[in-house]
Phi, psi and omega in degrees: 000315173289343162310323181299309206270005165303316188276333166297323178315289180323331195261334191293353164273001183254022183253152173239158199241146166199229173220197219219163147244196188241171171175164177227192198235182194214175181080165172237161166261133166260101232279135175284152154210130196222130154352134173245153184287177189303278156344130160226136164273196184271346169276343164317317207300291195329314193289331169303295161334286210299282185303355191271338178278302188286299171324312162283002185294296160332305182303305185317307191299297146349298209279329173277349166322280228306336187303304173284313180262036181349125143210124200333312196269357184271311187291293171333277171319300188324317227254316160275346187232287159328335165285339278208279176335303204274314181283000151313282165317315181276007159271330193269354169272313181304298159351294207265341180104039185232134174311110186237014182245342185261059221288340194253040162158112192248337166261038173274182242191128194279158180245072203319299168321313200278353174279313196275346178250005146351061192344128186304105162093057159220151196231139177254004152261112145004288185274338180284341164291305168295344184267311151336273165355273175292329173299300234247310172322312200296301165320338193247033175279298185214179154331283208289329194303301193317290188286331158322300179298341153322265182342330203264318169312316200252005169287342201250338143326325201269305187323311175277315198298285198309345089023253193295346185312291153335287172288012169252358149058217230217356175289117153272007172285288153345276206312315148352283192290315169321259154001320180274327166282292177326309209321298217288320170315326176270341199258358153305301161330264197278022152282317174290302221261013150275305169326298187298320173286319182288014164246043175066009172277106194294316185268062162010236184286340167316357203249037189238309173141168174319333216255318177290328213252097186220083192294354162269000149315127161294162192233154159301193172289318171277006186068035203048021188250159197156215175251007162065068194234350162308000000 
């Protein structure tokens, strides 16, 4: 995980900013449910820590875009889906009973309150504090700046997801929830970059560079536009 956001960090000075429209995303999710194993090994816990953070990074992020930048899919996505998302996760942290702010002691006792009073943009993994930062600097240029930072968000969401897919081994509980985000992560995707395109950035999120641009993502029926309930 600190490889992504490192190398997204490394990239963000070579993107350019302009403005923007709106537009929104589609499909609904169906919230997964599976036996869950005995167990966590630590990298399991870590991947829980992790992604219940990058998931409030979206929701978080999205929504102060929008406050400076209106854009149809920021409020949506946030608002239908990231919730969605981050209670996904925090069911399966609650399951096992785990600390997910204390990253140095994971058998500390989960705690509901202390996740829902968590401050907007404040993070207790590191690099996801740093990535927040420069993303929401980044974000407050424009419109167009704005549906970038989209596009960057749920490509380094698939990463790590694809990622934890892995260390999640044989928990089909894990593996599930995980899954359930990733879904929701391509049809985000190409709801910003149906957005970017429809204010004329003819390659949507490809016009971020390669490392953004990834046309072997599945797509819905809609091509991924819709009310961002995914």
């Amino acid at each position: 995980m600190k490889s992504t956001s490192l190398t997204l960090l490394t990239l963000f000075t070579a993107f350019l900013i302009a403005g923007c429209n709106a537009d929104t995303t589609s499909a609904t999710e169906e919230s997964p449910t599976a036996s869950p194993s005995d167990t966590l090994t630590e990298d399991q816990k870590y991947s829980l820590a992790y992604m219940w953070h990058e998931e409030k990074l979206a929701k978080e992020l999205y929504l102060e875009l929008n406050k400076i930048n209106p854009a149809q899919q920021l409020e949506n996505i946030a608002l239908n889906s990231e919730v969605k998302h981050i209670a996904k996760v925090q069911e399966v942290v609650a399951y096992y009973d785990i600390n997910i702010t204390n990253l140095a002691d994971y058998e500390i006792e989960y705690s509901k309150d202390e996740l829902e009073n968590m401050p907007v943009g404040f993070f207790a993994v590191p690099e996801i504090q740093d990535l927040y930062n420069m993303l929401y600097n980044k974000g407050l240029a424009s419109k167009q700046s704005a549906l970038e930072v989209d596009c960057m968000v749920e490509v380094v969401d698939i990463n790590d997801l694809d990622k934890f897919l892995v260390t999640a081994d044989n928990n089909q509980y894990l593996i599930d929830a995980f899954t359930f985000l990733h879904d929701g992560s391509y049809t985000h995707y190409w709801a910003f970059d149906k957005g970017l395109k429809n204010m004329g950035v003819t390659d949507g999120c490809c016009s971020l560079g390669t490392d953004y641009c990834h046309p072997e993502y599945p797509q819905n029926e809609n091509g991924g536009a819709g009310k961002g309930k995914q």
